[in-house]
C-alpha positions in Angstrom: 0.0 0.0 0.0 1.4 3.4 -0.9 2.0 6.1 1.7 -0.3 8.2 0.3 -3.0 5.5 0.0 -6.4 7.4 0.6 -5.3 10.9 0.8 -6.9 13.4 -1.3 -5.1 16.9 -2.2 -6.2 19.8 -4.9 -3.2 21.3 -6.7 -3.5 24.4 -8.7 -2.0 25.4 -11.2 -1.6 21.3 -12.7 -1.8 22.0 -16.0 2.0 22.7 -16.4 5.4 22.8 -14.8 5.6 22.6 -10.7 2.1 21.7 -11.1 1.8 19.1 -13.3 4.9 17.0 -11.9 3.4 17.7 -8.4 0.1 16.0 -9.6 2.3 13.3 -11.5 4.1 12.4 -8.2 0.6 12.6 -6.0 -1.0 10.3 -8.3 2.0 7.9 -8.8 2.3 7.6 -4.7 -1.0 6.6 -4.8 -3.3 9.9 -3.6 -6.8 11.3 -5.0 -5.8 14.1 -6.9 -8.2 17.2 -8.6 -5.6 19.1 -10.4 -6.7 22.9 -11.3 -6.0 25.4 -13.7 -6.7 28.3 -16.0 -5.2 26.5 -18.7 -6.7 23.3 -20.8 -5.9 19.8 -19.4 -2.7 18.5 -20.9 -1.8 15.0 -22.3 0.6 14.8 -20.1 -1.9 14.3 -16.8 -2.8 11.1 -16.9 -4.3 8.9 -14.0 -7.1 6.0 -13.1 -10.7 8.4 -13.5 -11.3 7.4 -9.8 -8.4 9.6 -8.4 -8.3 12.1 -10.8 -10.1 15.1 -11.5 -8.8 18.1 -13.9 -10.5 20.9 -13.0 -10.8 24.3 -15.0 -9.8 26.9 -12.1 -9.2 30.9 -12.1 -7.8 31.8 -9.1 -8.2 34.7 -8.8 -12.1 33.7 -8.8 -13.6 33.5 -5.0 -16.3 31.7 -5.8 -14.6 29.4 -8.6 -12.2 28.7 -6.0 -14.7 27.7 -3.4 -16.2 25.6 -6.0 -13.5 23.0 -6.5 -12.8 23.0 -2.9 -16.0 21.9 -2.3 -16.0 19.5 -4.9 -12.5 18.0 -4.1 -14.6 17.0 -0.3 -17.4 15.7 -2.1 -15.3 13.9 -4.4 -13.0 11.9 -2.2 -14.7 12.6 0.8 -12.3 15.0 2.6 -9.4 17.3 1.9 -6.0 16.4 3.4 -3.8 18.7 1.2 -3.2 21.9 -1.2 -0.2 23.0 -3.5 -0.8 26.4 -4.6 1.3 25.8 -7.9 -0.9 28.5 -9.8 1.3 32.1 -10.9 2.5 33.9 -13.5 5.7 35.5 -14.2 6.3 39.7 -14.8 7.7 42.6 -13.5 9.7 45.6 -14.5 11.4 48.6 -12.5 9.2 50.3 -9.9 9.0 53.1 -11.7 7.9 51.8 -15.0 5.5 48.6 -14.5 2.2 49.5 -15.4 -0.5 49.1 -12.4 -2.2 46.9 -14.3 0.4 44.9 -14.7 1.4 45.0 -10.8 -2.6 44.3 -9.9 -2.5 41.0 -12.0 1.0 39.6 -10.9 -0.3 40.0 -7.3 -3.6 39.2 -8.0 -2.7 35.8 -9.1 0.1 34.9 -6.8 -0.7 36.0 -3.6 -3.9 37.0 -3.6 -4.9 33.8 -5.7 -2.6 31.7 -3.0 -4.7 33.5 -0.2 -8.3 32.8 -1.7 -7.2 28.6 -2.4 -5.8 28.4 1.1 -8.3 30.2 2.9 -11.1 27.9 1.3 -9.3 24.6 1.9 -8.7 25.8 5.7 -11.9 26.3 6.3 -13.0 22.9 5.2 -10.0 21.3 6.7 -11.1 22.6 10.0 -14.7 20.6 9.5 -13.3 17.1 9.2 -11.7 14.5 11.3 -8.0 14.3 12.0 -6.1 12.1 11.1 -3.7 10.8 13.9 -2.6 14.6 15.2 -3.4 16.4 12.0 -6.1 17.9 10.0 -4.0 18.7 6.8 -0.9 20.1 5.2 -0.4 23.2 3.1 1.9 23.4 0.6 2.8 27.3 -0.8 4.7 28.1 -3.8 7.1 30.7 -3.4 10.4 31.4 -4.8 13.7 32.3 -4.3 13.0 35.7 -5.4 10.5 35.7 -2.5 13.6 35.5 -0.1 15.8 38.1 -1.5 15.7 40.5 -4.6 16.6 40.2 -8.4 16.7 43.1 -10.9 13.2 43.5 -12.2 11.7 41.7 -10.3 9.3 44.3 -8.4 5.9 43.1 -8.9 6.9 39.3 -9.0 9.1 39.2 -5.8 6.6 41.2 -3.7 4.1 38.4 -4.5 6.3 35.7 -3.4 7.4 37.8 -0.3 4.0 37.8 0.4 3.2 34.0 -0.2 6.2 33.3 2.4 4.9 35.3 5.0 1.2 34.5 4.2 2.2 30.6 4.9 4.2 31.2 8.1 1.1 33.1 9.8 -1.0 30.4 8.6 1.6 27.9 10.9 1.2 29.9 13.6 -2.9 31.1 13.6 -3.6 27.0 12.9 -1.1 24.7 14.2 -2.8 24.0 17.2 -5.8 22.6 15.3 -3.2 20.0 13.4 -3.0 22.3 10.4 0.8 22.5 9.1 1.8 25.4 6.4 4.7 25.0 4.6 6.3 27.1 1.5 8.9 25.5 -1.4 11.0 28.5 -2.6 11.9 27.5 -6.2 15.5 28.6 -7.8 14.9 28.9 -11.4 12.9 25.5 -12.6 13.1 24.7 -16.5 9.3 25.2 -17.0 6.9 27.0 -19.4 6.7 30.0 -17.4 10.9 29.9 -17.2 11.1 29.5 -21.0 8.9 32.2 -22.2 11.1 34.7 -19.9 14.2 33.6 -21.6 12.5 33.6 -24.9 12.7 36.9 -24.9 15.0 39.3 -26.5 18.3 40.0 -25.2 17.8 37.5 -22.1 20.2 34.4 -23.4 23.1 36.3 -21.5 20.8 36.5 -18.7 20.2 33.4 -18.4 23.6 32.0 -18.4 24.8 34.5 -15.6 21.6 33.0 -13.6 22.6 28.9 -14.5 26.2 30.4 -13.1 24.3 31.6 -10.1 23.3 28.1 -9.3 25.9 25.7 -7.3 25.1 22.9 -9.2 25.1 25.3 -12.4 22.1 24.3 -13.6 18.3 25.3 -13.5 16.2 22.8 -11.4 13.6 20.3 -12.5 9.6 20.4 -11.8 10.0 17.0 -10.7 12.5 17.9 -7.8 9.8 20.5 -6.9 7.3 17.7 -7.0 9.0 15.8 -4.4 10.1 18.7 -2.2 6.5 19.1 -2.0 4.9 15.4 -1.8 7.2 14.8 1.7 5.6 17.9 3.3 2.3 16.7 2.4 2.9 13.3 4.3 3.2 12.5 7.6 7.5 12.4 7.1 7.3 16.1 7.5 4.4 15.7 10.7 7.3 18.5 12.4 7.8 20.3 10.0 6.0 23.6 9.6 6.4 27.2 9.2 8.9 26.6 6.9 10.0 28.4 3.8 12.6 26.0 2.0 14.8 26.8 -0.6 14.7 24.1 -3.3 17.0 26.3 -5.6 20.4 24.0 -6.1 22.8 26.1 -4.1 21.7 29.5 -5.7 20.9 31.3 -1.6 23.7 29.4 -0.6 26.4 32.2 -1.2 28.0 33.6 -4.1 31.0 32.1 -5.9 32.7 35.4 -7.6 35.4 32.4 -9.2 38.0 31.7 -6.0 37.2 28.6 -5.8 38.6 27.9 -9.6 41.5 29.6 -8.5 41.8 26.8 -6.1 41.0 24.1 -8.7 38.2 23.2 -7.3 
């Protein structure tokens, strides 16, 4: 019997990247999944129809968002877990980005991540526990949530938010058995990745960020995936409050080329 057996979680933003592998994983291990998004359901999501549900989910939508929460309990009878995969990239300088612009980055993000967690919460808090806990939330955040990048205005002051968002949530419903966790990406080689680097002029740009990375490389959605199916189960039952960088060495430090110096 798999470890995650009987457990059902939603997961936005599964039609792509983070989300998608996070579904793939859930599913593989063994869970109920209804994977959400904006987008159309891709080929790639595939899974027995009695544990999987794709959903069609704007988060940025109270009431949609209340909707498939309340189908996901109906579905497989209670809801034991969330990854808030659902974002979009964007930015500018501060003094440049258009409002509109600013209002839909955060609007999606963190205000998207807000409306998904508040919902599952509150049906969390109506069923049983099981052993000490009533459920595990899982944010998305980012590295560029922990510290700044040039450009990044709109985009990092969602994630900033997301982190501090999920670390209240540890602390206003631990005691009920609730744990809140957050992933902090580096940069992962997904859909939303490429179409930044698509872009004009950003080739050097991404080079100097690969550099940026310890293991000088851009992470996979799959590592994501698992980062975030252990703080779903009951491995992680201390862990929360947490905002972990899954980013390949790229908070770690700087290397500014001393250690080729030393051959290393």
């Amino acid at each position: 019997m798999s470890d995650l057996e009987g457990r059902s979680y939603l997961v936005t933003g599964g039609a792509s990247g983070i989300g998608l592998a996070t579904a793939q994983r859930l599913l593989a291990d063994g869970a109920s999944v209804v994977a959400a998004d904006v987008a159309e359901r891709p080929d790639a999501l595939d899974g027995p129809d009695d544990r999987l549900v794709f959903a069609s989910l704007d988060v940025t939508d109270e009431s949609a968002v209340a909707d498939v929460v309340s189908f996901t309990v109906e579905r497989f009878g209670r809801i034991d877990g969330v990854v808030t995969a659902a974002g979009v990239a964007g930015g500018g300088a501060a003094h440049d980005i258009p409002i509109e612009e600013w209002n839909r980055i955060l609007s999606v993000n963190l205000t998207g991540t807000f409306l998904t967690v508040r919902h599952v919460i509150a049906r969390m808090l109506q069923q049983d526990s099981v052993g000490a806990q009533l459920g595990s939330i899982v944010t998305i955040s980012s590295i560029e949530g922990l510290e700044g990048t040039a450009g990044g205005s709109a985009y990092n002051a969602s994630k900033g938010g997301v982190v501090l968002l999920t670390r209240n949530l540890a602390i206003d419903y631990g005691r009920q058995g609730i744990r809140a966790n957050c992933i902090c990406p580096g940069f992962i080689d997904t859909p939303m990745t490429q179409s930044v680097f698509d872009l004009d002029g950003m080739a050097e740009v991404k080079g100097s960020l690969v550099d940026a990375h310890m293991l000088r490389r851009f992470g996979q959605p799959r590592e994501i995936a698992a980062t975030a199916r252990f703080l779903l189960d009951d491995d992680a039952s201390f862990v929360t409050g947490q905002a972990i960088a899954v980013d390949g060495g790229y908070t770690a430090g700087r290397d500014h080329g001393v250690v080729a110096l030393l051959g290393l």
